[in-house]
LUMTI-260660 format. One record per residue (C-alpha): residue in one letter; y, x negated, z negated. Coordinates in steps of 0.5 Angstrom, whole numbers, padded with zeros to 4 digits, always signed. Each point is the difference from the previous one (the first is absolute). Last residue first. Layout:
<banus>
aYXZ;...
</banus>
This chain:
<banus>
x+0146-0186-0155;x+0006-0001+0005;x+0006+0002-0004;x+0005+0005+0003;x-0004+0004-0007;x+0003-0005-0005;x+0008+0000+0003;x+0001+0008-0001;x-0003+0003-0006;x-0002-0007-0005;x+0007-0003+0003;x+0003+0007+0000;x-0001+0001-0007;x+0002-0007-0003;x+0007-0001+0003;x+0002+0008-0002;x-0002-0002-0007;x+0002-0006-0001;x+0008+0002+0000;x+0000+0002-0006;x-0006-0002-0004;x+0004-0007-0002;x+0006+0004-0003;x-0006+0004-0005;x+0001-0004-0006;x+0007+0000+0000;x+0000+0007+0003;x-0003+0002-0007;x+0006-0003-0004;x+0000-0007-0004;x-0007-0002-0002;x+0000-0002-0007;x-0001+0007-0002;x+0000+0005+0006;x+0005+0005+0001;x+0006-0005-0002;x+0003+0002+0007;x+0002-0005+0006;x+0001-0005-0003;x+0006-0006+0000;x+0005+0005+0001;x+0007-0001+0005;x-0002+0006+0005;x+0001-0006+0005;x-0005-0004-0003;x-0004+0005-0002;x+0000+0002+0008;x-0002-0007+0002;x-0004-0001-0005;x-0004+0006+0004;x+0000-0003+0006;x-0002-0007-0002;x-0007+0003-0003;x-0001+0004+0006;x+0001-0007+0005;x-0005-0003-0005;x-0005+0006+0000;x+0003-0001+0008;x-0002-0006+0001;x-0008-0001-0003;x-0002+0008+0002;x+0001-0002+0008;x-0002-0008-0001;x-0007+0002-0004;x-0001+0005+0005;x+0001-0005+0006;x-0004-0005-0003;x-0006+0005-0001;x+0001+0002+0007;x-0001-0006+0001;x-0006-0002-0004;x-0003+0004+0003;x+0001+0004+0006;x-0005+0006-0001;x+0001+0001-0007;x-0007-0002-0004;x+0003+0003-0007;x-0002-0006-0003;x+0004-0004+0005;x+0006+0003+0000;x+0000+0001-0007;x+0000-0008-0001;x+0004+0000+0006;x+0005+0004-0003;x+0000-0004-0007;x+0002-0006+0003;x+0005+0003+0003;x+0003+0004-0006;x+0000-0008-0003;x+0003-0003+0006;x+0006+0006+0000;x+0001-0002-0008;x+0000-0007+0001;x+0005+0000+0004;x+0005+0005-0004;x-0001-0006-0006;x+0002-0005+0003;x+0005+0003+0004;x+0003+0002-0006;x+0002+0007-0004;x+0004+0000-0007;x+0005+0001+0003;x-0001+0007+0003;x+0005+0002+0005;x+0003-0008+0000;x-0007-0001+0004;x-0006-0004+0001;x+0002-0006-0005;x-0002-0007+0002;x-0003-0002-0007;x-0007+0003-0002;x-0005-0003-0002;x-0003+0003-0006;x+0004+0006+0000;x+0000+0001+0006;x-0008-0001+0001;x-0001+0004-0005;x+0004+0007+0002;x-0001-0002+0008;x-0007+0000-0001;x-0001+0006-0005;x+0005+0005+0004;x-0004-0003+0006;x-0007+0000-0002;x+0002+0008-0004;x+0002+0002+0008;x-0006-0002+0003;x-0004+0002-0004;x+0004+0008+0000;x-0002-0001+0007;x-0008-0001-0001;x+0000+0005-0005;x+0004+0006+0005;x-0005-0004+0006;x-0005+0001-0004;x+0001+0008-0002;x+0001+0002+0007;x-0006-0002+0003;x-0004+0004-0005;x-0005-0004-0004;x-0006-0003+0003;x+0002-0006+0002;x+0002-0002-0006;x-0007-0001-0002;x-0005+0005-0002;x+0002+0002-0007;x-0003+0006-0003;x+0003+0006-0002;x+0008-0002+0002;x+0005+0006-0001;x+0003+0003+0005;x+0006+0005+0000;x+0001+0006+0005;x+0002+0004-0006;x-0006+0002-0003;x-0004-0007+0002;x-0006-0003+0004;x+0006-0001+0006;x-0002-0006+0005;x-0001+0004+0007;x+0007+0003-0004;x+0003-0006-0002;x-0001-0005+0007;x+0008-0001+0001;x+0003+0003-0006;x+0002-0006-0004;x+0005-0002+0006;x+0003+0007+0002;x+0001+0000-0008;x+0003-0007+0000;x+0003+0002+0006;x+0005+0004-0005;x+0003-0006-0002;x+0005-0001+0006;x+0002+0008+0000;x+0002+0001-0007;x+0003-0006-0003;x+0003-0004+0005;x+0001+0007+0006;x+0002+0005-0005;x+0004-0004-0004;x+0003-0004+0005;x+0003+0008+0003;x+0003+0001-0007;x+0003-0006+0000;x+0003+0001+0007;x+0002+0006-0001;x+0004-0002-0007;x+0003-0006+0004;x+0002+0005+0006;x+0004+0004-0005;x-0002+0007-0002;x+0006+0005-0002;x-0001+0003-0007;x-0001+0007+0000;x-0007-0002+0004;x-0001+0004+0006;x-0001-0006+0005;x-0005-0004-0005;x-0005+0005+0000;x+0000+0000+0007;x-0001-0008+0000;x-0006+0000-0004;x-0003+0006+0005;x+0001-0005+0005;x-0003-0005-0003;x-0006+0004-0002;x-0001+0002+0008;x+0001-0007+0001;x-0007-0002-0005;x-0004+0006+0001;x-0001-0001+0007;x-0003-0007-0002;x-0004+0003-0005;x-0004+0005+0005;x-0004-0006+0002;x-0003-0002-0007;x-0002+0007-0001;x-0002+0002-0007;x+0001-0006-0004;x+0007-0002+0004;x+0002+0008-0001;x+0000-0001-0008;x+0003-0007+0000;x+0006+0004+0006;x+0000+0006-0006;x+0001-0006-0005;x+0006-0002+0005;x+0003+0007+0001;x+0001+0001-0007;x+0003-0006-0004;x+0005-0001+0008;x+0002+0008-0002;x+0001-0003-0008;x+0003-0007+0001;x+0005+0003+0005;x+0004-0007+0000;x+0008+0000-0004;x+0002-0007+0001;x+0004-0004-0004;x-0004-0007+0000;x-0004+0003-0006;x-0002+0005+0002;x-0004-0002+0006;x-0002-0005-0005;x-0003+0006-0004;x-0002+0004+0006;x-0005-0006+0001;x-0003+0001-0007;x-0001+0007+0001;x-0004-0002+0006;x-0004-0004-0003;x-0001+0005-0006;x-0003+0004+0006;x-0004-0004+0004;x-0004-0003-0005;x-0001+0008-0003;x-0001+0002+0007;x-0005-0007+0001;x-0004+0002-0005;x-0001+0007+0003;x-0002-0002+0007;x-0006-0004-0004;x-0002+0005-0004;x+0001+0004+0007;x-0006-0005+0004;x+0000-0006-0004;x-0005-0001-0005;x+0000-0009+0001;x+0007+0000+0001;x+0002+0005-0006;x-0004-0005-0004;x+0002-0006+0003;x+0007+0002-0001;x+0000+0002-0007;x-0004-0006-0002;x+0005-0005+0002;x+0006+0004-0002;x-0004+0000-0008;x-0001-0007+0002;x+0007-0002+0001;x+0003+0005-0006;x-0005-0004-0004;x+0002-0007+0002;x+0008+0002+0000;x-0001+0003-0006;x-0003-0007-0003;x+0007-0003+0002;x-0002-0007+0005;
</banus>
């Protein structure tokens, strides 16, 4: 493996457990920039196909969407129809007459790289401010009392992000390994071996989570979120191979060394974070204690 795969790996790793453990808006602000250069990075496979998306209206109106996710997480989802109507207003009174692919691509940039990613913000934020010993609504650790006593919203973003570095290990490994029945003709190098391995790795460590954190129902609840992030990091992954495939690119941008671009890192989050945030919001507390 190149060296600057290795460092660029490690510098990522420390930039998201950094953000992660900070949280509040150093938290939302590492997520605007992750968010931003994604989004370029979409737009470009858009363009690449002939399309003509607003990138810039949909660039504004997603970052004000991460910024409205921190400070009321319920008021987001209003903002995301009123942001796709807006995308759509803008396009209506282009010199250029907008066609339905340009519509359509502007409005999968807000929902793919806008929308789904800003539950890790309503996610990080769940228990921040009871927590909050920082400017900024940050927090810092001042002495260690467990992972019980860290804010709720920060163990389920670590034990989510887990989940996903197991099967993204797992399934790399393993396939490589022992992997011969390919997954898919979207991404080839993929196998079933390697897939399955992946979603046992993030239930595995579901489980683990589940039961340190004393989540009522453990271990199903554990097995259940292992399964939930295990499948659609996967189905993410394939989906933006998918759309490099299509775009006729093998990366989708050359932003970090060894890596390809940031939604080739990110591919596994997307459609996670929803999953997670309604998991730990909704199905957890139905549960008898």
């Amino acid at each position: 493996m190149p060296w600057s795969r290795i460092l660029s790996g490690i510098v990522l790793i420390a930039f998201a457990l950094t953000i992660m453990l900070l949280g509040g808006w150093y938290f939302t602000a590492g997520f605007c920039l992750i968010i931003y250069f994604g989004q370029l990075e979409y737009f470009q496979l858009a363009r690449a196909k002939g399309f003509a998306p607003a990138g810039k209206t949909t660039l504004v109106v997603s970052q004000i969407l991460l910024v409205v996710s921190n400070l009321s997480p319920n008021l987001a989802d209003a903002i995301f129809p009123v942001a796709g109507t807006l995308i759509c207003f803008y396009l209506l009174f282009q010199p250029k007459l907008a066609t339905i692919a340009d519509i359509s691509a502007s409005i999968m940039g807000l929902f793919y790289g806008g929308y789904l990613p800003s539950y890790w913000v309503r996610l990080r934020s769940l228990g921040q401010l009871e927590a909050s010993n920082l400017p900024l609504d940050g927090f810092w650790i001042t002495s260690w009392q467990g992972f019980g006593a860290l804010p709720s919203g920060l163990t389920n973003t670590l034990l989510a992000f887990l989940c996903i570095w197991a099967a993204d290990i797992g399934a790399y490994t393993i396939g490589r390994w022992i992997g011969r029945t390919r997954l898919s003709d979207i991404s080839p190098k993929k196998t079933v071996e390697g897939a399955v391995f992946g979603v046992a790795a993030s239930v595995a460590v579901g489980v683990l989570g589940s039961w340190y954190l004393n989540w009522s129902g453990w271990p199903i609840t554990g097995v259940a979120l292992g399964l939930l992030i295990g499948i659609a990091s996967l189905l993410g992954d394939l989906t933006e191979s998918m759309m490099k495939r299509d775009a006729g690119v093998k990366d989708s941008g050359q932003l970090i060394p060894g890596h390809g671009g940031i939604l080739d890192r990110a591919d596994s989050y997307v459609f996670t974070a929803p999953l997670v945030y309604y998991f730990v919001t909704i199905v957890l507390p139905l549960l008898p204690k």
